[in-house]
C-alpha positions as CSV (number, residue, x, y, z in Angstrom):
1,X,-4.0,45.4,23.6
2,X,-6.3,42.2,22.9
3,X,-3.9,40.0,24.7
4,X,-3.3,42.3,27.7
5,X,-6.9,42.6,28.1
6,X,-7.3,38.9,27.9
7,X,-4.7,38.6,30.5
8,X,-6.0,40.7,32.6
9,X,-9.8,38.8,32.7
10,X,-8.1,35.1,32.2
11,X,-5.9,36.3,35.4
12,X,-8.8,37.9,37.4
13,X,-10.3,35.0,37.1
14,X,-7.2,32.5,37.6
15,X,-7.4,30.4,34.5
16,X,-9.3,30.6,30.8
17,X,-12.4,32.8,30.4
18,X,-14.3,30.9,27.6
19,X,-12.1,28.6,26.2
20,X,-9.2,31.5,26.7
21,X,-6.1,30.2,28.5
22,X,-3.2,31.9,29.5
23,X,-0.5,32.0,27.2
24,X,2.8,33.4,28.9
25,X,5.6,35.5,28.0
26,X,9.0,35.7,29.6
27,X,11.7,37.6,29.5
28,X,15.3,36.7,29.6
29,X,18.3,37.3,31.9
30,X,22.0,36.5,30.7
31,X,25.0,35.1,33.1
32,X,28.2,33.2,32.2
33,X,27.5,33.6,28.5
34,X,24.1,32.0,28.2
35,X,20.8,33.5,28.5
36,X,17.9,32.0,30.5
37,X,14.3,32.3,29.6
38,X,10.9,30.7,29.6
39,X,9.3,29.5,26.8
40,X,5.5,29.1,26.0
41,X,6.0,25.1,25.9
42,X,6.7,25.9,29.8
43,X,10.4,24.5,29.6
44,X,13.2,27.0,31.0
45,X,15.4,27.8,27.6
46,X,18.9,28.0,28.2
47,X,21.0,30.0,24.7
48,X,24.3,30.5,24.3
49,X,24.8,34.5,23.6
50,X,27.9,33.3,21.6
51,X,25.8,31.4,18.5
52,X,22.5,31.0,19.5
53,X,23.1,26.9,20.7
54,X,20.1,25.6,22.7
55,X,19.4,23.7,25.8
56,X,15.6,22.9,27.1
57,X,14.7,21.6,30.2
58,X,11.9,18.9,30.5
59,X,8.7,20.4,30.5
60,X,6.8,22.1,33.5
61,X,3.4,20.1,33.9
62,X,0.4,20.8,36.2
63,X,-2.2,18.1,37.2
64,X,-5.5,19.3,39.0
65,X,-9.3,19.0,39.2
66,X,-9.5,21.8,41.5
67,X,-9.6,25.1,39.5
68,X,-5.6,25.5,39.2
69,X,-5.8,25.1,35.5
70,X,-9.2,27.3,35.1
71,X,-11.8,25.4,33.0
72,X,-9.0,22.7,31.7
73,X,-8.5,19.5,34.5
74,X,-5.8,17.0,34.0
75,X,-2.2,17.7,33.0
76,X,-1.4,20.6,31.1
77,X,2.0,22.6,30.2
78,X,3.1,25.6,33.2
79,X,2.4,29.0,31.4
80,X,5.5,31.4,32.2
81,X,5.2,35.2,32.6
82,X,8.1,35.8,35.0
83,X,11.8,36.6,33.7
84,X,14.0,34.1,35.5
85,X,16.3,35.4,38.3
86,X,19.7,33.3,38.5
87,X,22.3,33.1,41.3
88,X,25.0,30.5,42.0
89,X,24.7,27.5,40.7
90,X,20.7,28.1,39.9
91,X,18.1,29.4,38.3
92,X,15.0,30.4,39.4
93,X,11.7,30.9,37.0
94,X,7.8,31.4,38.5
95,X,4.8,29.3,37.0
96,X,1.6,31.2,36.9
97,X,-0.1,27.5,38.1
98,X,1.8,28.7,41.4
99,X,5.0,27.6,41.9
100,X,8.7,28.3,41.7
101,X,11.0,26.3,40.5
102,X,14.8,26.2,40.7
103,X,16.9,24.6,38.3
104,X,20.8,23.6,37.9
105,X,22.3,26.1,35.6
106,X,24.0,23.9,33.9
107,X,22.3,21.0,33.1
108,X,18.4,22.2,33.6
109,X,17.5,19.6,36.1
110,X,15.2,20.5,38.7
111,X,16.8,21.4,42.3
112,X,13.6,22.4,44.3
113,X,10.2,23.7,44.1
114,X,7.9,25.8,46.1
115,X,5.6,25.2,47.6
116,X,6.5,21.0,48.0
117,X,2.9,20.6,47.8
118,X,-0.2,22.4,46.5
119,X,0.2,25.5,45.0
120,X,-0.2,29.2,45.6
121,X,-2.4,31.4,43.7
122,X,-0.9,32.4,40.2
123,X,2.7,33.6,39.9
124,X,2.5,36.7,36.9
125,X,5.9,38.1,37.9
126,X,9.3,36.9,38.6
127,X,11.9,36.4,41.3
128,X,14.4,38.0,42.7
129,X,17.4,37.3,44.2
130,X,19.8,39.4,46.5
131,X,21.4,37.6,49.6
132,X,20.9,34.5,49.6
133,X,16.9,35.0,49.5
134,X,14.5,34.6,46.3
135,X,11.8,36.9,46.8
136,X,8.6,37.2,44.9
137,X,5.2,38.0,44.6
138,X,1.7,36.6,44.2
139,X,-2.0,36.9,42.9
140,X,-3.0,35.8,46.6
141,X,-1.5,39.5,47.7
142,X,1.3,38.1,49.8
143,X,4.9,38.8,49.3
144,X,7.1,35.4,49.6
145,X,10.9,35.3,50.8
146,X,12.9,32.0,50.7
147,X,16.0,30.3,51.2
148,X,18.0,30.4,48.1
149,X,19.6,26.9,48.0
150,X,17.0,25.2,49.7
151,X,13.4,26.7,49.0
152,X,12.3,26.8,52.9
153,X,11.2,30.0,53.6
154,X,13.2,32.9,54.9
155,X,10.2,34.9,56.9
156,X,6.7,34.4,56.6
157,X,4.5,36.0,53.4
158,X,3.9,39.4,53.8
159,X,0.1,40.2,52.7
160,X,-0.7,43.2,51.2
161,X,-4.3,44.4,49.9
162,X,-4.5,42.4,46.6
163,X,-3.1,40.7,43.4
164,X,0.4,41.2,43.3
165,X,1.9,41.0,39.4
166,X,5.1,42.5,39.3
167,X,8.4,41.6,40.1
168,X,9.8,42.8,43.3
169,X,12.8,45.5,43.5
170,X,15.5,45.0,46.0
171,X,17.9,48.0,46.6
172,X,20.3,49.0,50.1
173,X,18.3,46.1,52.4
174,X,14.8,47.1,51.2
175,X,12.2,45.3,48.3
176,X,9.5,47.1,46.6
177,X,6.7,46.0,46.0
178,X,4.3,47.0,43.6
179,X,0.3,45.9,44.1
180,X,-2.9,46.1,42.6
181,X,-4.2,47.6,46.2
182,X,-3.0,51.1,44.3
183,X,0.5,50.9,46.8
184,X,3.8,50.5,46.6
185,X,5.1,48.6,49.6
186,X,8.9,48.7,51.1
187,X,9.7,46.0,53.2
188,X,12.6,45.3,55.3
189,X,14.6,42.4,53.1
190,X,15.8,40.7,56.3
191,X,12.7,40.4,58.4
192,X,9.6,41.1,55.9
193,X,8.8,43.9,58.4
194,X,7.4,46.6,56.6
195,X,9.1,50.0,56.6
196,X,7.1,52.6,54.5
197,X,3.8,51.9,52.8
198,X,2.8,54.7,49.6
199,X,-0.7,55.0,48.5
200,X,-0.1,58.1,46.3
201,X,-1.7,56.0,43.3
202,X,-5.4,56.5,41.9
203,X,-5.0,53.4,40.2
204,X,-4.3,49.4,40.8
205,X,0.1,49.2,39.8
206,X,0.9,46.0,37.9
207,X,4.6,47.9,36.7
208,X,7.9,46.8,38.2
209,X,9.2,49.6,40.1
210,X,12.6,51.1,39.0
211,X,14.7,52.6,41.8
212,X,17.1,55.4,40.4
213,X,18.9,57.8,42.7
214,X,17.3,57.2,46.1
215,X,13.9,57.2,44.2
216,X,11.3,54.8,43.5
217,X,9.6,55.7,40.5
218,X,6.5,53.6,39.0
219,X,3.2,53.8,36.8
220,X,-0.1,53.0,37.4
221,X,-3.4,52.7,35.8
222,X,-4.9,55.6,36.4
223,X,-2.4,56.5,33.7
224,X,0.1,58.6,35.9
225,X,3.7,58.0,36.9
226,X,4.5,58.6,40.3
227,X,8.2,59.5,42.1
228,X,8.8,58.5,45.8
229,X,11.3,59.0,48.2
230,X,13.1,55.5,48.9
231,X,14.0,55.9,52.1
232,X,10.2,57.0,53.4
233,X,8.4,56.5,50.8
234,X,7.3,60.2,50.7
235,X,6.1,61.9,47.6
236,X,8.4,63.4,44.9
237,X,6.2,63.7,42.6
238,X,3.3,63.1,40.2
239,X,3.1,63.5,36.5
240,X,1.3,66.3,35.6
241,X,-0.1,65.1,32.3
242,X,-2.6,62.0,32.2
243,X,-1.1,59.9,29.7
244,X,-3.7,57.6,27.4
245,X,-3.8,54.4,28.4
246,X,-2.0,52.4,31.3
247,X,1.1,52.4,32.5
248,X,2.3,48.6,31.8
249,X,5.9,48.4,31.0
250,X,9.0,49.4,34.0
251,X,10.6,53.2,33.2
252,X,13.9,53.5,32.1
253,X,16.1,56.1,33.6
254,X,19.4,57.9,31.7
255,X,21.0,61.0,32.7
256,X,18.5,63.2,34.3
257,X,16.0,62.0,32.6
258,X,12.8,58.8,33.4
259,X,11.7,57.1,30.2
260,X,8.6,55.3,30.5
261,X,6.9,53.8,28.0
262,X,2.8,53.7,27.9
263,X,0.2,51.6,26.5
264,X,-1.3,54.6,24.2
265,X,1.9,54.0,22.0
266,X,3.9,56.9,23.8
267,X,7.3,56.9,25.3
268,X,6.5,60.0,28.3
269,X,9.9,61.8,29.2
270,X,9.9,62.9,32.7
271,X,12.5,65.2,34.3
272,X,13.8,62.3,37.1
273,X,14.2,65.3,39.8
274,X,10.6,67.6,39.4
275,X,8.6,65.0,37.1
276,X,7.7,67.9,34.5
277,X,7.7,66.6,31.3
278,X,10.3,66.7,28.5
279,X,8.9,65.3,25.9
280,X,6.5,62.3,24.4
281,X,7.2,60.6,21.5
282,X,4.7,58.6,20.0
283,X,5.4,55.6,18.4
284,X,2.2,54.5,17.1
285,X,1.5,51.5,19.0
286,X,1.0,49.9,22.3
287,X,4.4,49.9,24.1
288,X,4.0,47.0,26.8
289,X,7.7,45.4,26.4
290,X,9.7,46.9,28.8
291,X,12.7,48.6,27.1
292,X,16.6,48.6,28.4
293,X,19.0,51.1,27.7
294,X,22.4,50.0,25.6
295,X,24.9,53.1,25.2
296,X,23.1,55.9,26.3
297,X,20.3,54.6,23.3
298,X,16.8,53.3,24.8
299,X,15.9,50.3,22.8
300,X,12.0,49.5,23.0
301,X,9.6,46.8,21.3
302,X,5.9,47.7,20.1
303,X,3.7,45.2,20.7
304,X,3.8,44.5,16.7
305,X,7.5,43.7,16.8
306,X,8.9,47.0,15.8
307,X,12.2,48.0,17.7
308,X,13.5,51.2,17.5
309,X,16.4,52.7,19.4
310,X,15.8,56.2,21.0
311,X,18.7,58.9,21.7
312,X,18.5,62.5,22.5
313,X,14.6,61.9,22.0
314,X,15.0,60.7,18.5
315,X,13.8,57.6,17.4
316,X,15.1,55.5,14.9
317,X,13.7,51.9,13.5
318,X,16.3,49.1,13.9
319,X,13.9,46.3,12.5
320,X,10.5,44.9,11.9
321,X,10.0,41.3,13.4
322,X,7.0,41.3,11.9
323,X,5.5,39.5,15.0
324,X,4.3,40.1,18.6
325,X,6.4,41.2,21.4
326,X,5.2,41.7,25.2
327,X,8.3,40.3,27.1
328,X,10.7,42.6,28.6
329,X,13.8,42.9,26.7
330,X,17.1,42.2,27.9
331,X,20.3,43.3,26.8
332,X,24.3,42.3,27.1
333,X,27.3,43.5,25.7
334,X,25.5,45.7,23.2
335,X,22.7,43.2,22.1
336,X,19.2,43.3,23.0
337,X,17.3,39.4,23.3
338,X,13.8,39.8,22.5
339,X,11.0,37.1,23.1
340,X,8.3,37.1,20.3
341,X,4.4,35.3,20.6
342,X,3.8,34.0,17.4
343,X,6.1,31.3,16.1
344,X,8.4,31.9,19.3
345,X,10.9,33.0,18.1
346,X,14.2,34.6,19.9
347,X,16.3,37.5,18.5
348,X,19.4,39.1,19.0
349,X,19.9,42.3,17.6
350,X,23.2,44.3,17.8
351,X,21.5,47.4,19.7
352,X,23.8,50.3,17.6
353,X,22.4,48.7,13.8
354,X,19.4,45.8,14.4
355,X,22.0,43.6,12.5
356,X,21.1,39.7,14.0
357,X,24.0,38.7,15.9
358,X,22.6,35.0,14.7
359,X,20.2,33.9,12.9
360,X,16.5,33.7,14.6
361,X,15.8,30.7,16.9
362,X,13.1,29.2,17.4
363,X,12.3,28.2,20.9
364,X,9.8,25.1,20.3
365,X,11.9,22.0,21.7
366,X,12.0,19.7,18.6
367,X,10.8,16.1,19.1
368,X,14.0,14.6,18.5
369,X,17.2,15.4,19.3
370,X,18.1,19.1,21.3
């Protein structure tokens, strides 16, 4: 909880509150057999799912006097809280000094960056990618659409009412938005028009969305979880039970069934059609990694590196990491990736036994050599 509430005053306040700087923590997304994510040096990682090999990218920098880097001016490293988004030939990562970059998938070198010039307020959540367009969102409240391959813009920024720290959603020619304006905004993926705007929340929404079955289903933090039609953005429904702290982390959805994990140490089990509640397990601790779902099993992180797999509402500990996880896991042909704080280090655990499909790595780029 420390660092989340540090991230949420250090962000308020777009850089370090008393000496307190950002710190980052991204998750990772697998294609063509290598997984892509940021690390807290601000280089983009690239690993090899099949031993663990490593590739860095030279190192994100920032230069200012103006406030980008809070109370630190000169050149310091990019924090990264985005996952990276990859299509084609590219990947594509956000920098909370404000900027996104895209780099060759193969060889890390840097393709592009937006904006050219200057930079936008801080980027907390990542891109997205779905024809041709990289969409994301921005602590300046506007919601940003551009070119894939070339970085110009595809329509102009959509502003909403405030910070925007989620990553956007994009599903049958629409992307949701989450906001901290306590709405959840569908826009047309084409245009930017916007084509349904829900303000069912009581509280600001800093959760990825997840859409599931024509629904778009998301907490907020007035600790509720709220279901809404897709197509109008109509209410389904709204938790009946006040869970006990913030919704933080995306839901996961599996049979009939919305898991969604909360930061009073609870995973809430909501029936995905009426919203009454199955079940909650508790798991003891803050549950701000958001979990994936590998064979029917949900596999969730605790903030103090616990994992546990969860079927048919039973949990069951996989392994102790023994250090602090708030990246969203990711997971590919039965293993789970998972992004730790201290040390940063990188796991892969087979999801049906916590075995390590290789030994740990550790993400700091060494000074010689890699």
């Amino acid at each position: 909880m420390l660092l989340v509430v540090l991230l949420l005053v250090g962000l308020s306040a777009s850089g370090c509150v008393s000496g307190l700087q950002p710190v980052g923590w991204s998750g990772g997304v697998v294609a063509d057999g290598t997984l892509f994510l940021g690390s807290l040096e601000g280089r983009l990682v690239a690993v090899s799912t099949a031993d663990g090999t490593l590739q860095w990218s030279e190192q994100m920098t920032v230069t200012s006097s103006s406030g980008i880097l809070g109370c630190t001016t000169g050149t310091a490293r990019v924090v990264l809280y985005g996952t990276p988004a990859v299509a084609g030939d590219l990947v594509y990562i956000t920098g909370y000094t404000g900027k996104l970059y895209a780099f060759d998938k193969g060889s890390l070198q840097k393709r592009w960056v937006y904006p050219p010039e200057g930079y936008l307020a801080p980027l907390v959540g990542g891109p997205v990618v779905a024809q041709d367009i990289v969409y994301f969102g921005a602590s300046d409240g506007r919601v940003y659409a551009l070119d894939a391959a070339t970085g110009v813009e595809a329509w102009e920024p959509f502003p909403t009412g405030d910070k925007i720290w989620s990553t956007p959603v994009v599903a049958d020619g629409t992307v949701y938005v989450t906001c901290f304006d306590k709405r959840l905004y569908a826009l047309d993926a084409a245009t930017g028009e916007p084509r349904w705007v829900s303000d069912e929340a009581g509280g600001a929404i800093a959760s990825t969305p997840l859409v599931y079955n024509d629904t778009v289903y998301f907490g907020a933090f007035d600790r509720y979880l709220y279901a809404v039609d897709a197509a109008d953005g109509s209410l389904r429904w709204k938790s009946e039970i006040e869970a006990g702290n913030w919704f933080w982390a995306t839901p996961v959805a599996y049979g009939n069934a919305v898991y969604a994990p909360c930061l009073d140490g609870k995973v809430y089990v909501f029936d995905a059609e009426d919203g009454h509640e199955i079940d909650a397990i508790d798991f003891e601790e803050p549950l701000s990694s958001s979990p994936v779902l590998v064979d029917g099993a949900i596999i969730i992180a605790s903030e103090e590196g616990r994992v546990y797999s969860l079927k048919d509402n039973q949990k069951r500990e996989l392994k102790n990491l023994g250090a602090t996880v708030h990246a969203p896991l990711y997971a590919s042909d039965g293993v789970v990736y998972i992004h730790t704080q201290e040390g940063e280090a990188l796991y892969a655990l087979e999801a049906a036994t916590g075995t390590e499909k290789w030994p740990v790595k550790t993400l700091t780029k060494p000074e010689t050599g890699g």
